[in-house]
MIPA-617805 format. One record per residue (C-alpha): x, y, z; residue in one letter. Coordinates in steps of 0.02 Angstrom, whole numbers, always signed. Layout:
+--------+--------+--------+--------+
:   east :  north :     up : residu :
+--------+--------+--------+--------+
:      X :      Y :      Z :      A :
...
+--------+--------+--------+--------+
END
This chain:
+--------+--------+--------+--------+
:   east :  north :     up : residu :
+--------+--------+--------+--------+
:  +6474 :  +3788 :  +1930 :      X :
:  +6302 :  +3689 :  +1914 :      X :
:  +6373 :  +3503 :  +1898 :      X :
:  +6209 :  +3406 :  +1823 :      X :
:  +6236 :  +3225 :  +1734 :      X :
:  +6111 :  +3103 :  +1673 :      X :
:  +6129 :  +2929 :  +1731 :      X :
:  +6202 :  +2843 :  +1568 :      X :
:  +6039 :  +2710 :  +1533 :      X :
:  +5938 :  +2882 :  +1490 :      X :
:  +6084 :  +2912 :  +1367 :      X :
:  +6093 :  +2744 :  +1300 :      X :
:  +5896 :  +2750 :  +1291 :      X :
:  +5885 :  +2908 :  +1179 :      X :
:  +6014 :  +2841 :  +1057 :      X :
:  +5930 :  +2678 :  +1044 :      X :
:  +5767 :  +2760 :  +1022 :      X :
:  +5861 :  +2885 :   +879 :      X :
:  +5930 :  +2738 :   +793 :      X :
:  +5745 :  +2639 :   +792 :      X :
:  +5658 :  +2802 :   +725 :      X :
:  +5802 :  +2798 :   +602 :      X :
:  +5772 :  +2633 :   +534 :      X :
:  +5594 :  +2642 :   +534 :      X :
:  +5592 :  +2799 :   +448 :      X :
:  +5699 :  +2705 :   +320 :      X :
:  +5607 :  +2567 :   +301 :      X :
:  +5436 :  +2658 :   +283 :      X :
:  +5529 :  +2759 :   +148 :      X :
:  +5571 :  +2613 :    +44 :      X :
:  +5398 :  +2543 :    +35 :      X :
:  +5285 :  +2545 :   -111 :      X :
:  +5143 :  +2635 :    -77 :      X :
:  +4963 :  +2564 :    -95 :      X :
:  +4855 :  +2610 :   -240 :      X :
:  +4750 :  +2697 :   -121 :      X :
:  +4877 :  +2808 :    -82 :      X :
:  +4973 :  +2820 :   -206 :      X :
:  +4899 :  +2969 :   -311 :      X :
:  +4892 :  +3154 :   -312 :      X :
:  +4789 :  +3237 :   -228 :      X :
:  +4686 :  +3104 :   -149 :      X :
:  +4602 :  +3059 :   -296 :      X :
:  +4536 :  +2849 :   -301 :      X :
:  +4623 :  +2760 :   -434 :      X :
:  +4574 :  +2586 :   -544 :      X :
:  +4540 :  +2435 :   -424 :      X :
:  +4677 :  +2314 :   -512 :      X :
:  +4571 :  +2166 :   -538 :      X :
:  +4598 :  +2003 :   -483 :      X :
:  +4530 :  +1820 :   -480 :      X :
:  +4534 :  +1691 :   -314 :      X :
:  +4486 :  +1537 :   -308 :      X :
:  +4357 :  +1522 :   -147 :      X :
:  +4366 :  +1389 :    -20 :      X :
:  +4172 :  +1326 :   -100 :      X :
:  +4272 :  +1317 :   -269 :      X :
:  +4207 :  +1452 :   -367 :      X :
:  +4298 :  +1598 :   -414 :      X :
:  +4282 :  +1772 :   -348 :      X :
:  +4319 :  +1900 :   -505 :      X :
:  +4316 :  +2064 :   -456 :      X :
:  +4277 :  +2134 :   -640 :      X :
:  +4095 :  +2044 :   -606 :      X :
:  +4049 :  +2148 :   -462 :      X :
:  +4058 :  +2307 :   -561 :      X :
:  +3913 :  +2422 :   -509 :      X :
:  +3926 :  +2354 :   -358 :      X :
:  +4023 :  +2400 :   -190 :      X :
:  +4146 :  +2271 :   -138 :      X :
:  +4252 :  +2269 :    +29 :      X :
:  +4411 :  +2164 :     +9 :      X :
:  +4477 :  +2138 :   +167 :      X :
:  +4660 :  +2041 :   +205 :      X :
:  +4664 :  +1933 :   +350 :      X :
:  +4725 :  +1778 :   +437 :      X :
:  +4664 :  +1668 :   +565 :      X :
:  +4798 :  +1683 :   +704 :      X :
:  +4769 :  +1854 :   +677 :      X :
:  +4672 :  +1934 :   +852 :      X :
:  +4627 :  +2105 :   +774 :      X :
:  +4559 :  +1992 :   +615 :      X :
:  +4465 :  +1912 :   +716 :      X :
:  +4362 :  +2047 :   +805 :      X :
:  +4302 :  +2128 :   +661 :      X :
:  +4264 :  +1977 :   +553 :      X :
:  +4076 :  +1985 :   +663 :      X :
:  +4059 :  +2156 :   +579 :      X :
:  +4073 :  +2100 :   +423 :      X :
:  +3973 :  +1968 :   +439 :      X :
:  +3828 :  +2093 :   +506 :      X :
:  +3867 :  +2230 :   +366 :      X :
:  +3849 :  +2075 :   +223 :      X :
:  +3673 :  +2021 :   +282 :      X :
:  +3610 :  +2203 :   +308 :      X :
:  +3682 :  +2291 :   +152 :      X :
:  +3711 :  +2128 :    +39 :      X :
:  +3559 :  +2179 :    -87 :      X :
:  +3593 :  +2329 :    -75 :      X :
:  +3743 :  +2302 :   -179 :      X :
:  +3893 :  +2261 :    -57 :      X :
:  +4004 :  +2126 :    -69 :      X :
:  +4125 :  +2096 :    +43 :      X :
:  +4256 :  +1964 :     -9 :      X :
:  +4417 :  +1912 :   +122 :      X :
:  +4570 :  +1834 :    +58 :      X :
:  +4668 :  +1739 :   +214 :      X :
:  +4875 :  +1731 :   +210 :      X :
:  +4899 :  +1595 :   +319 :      X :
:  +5061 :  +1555 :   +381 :      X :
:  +5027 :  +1380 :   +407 :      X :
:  +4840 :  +1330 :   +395 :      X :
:  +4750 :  +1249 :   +249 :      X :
:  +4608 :  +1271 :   +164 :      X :
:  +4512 :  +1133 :   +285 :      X :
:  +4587 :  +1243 :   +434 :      X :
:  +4517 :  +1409 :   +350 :      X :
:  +4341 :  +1346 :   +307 :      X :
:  +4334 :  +1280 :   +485 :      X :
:  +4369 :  +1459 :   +546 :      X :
:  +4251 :  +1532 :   +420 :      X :
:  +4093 :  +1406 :   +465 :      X :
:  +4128 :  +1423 :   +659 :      X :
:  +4142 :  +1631 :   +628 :      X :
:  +3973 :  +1618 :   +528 :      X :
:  +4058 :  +1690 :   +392 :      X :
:  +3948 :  +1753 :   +239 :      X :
:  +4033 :  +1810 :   +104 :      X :
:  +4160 :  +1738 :    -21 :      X :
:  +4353 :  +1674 :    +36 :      X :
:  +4491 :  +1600 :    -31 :      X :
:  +4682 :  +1580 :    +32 :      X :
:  +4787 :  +1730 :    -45 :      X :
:  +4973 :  +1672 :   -101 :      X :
:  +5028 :  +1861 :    -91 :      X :
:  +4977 :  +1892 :   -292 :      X :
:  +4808 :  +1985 :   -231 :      X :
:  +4922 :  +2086 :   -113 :      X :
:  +5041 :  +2132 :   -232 :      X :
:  +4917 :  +2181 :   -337 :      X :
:  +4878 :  +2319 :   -195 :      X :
:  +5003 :  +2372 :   -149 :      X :
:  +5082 :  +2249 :    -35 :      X :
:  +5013 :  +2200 :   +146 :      X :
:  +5141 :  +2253 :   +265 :      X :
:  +5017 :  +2201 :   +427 :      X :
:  +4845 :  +2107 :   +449 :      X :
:  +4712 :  +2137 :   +429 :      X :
:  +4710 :  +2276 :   +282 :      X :
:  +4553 :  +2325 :   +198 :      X :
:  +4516 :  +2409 :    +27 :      X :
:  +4335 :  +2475 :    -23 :      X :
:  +4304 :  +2476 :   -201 :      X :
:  +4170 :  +2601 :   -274 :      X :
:  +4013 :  +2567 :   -401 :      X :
:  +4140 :  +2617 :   -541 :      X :
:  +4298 :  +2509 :   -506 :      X :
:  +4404 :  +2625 :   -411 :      X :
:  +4486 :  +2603 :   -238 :      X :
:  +4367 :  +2712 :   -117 :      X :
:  +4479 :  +2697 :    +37 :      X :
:  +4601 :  +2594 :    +99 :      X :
:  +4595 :  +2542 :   +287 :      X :
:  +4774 :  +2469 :   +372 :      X :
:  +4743 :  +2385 :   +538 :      X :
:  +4568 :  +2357 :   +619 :      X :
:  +4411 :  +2446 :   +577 :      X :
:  +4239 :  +2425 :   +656 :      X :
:  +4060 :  +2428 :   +596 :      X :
:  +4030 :  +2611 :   +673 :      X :
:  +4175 :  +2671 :   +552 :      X :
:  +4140 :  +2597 :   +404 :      X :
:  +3962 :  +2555 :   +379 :      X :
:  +3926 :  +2755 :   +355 :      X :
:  +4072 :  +2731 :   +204 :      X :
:  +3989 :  +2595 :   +129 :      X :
:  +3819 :  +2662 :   +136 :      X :
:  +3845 :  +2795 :    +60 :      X :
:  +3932 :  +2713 :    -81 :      X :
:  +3780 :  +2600 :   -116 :      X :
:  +3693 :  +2772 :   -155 :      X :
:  +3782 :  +2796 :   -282 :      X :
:  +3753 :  +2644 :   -354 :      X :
:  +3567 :  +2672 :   -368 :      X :
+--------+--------+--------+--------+
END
C-alpha cells in the first residue's frame, strides 16, 4: 500500500486560499456595478451628470461639455499608479484638447487639502480641470472600489468605456480619437 501524505502547511494553505476566493467572490458579488457595466448587452448608458467645484474655483458641469468627449478620471495623490499616468493625460489634453476632449480628474484624498492637491497638480503640469471629490461623483458611477478609475464619456452623453486601474496613452488615445470623429 502506497503511503503518500502532504506536509500539513500545503493543507492549511489550500483552505486558506479556498476561504479568500470565498470571500472575495462574496464581496465582488455584493457590489453595485458601474454604469458602464451595468447594461445588457454592452450597450453605453446616460453619463449621470454631475457638478465639482475646481481647485481655480469654477465649476466643472458635465452637461456643458455635451458634443464633446470628456475623460473623467478618479485619482489621488498618494496614489503611485495615479501618478504615472497623470503625464498621459496631460499629453492627450494638449494634443486632442480642440479637437473636442476634455479630460477632467476628481482627487479623493485621504488626508490632503485643496493647497496640497493644487501643489501636486502645478508640479505634475497638470492641464485640465480638478476639484476634490467627497465620494458624491463616485457614487454617481458607480462607486470607486480602487484608484485610479476612469470613465470616457461620448459626443452624446453616454459612458463610452469605463477603465478600473491604470491605463496608458498607447491604450486609450486610439479610444478617444476615434470618439472625436464622431463628434465632427
Amino acid at each position: 500500500m502506497l503511503n503518500f501524505s502532504f506536509p500539513n502547511w500545503i493543507g492549511s494553505f489550500a483552505a486558506g486560499l479556498l476561504v479568500v476566493g470565498g470571500i472575495v467572490a462574496l464581496v465582488m458579488a455584493e457590489q453595485p456595478g458601474s454604469p458602464a457595466t451595468a447594461s445588457p448587452g454592452g450597450a453605453a448608458t446616460e453619463a449621470p451628470n454631475f457638478a465639482l467645484q475646481t481647485l481655480n474655483g469654477e465649476t466643472f458641469r458635465l452637461e456643458e461639455h455635451r458634443g464633446h468627449v470628456v475623460v473623467l478620471n478618479f485619482w489621488a495623490t498618494w496614489c503611485p499608479p495615479c501618478r504615472r499616468e497623470i503625464p498621459d493625460f496631460v499629453s492627450m489634453q494638449q494634443d486632442l484638447g480642440d479637437q473636442g476632449l476634455q479630460f477632467v480628474g476628481v482627487a479623493l484624498e485621504r488626508s490632503a487639502g485643496p493647497k496640497q492637491v493644487q501643489a501636486f497638480a502645478d508640479k505634475m503640469g497638470i492641464n485640465y480641470p480638478i476639484g476634490l471629490g467627497d465620494g458624491t461623483i463616485a457614487k454617481k458611477y458607480g462607486g470607486v472600489r480602487g484608484l485610479p478609475m476612469t470613465f470616457v464619456i461620448g459626443p452624446e452623453g453616454k459612458i463610452r468605456k469605463h477603465i478600473p486601474g491604470m491605463t496608458t496613452e498607447d491604450r486609450l488615445r486610439p479610444v478617444l480619437e476615434s470618439l472625436l470623429q464622431e463628434t465632427s
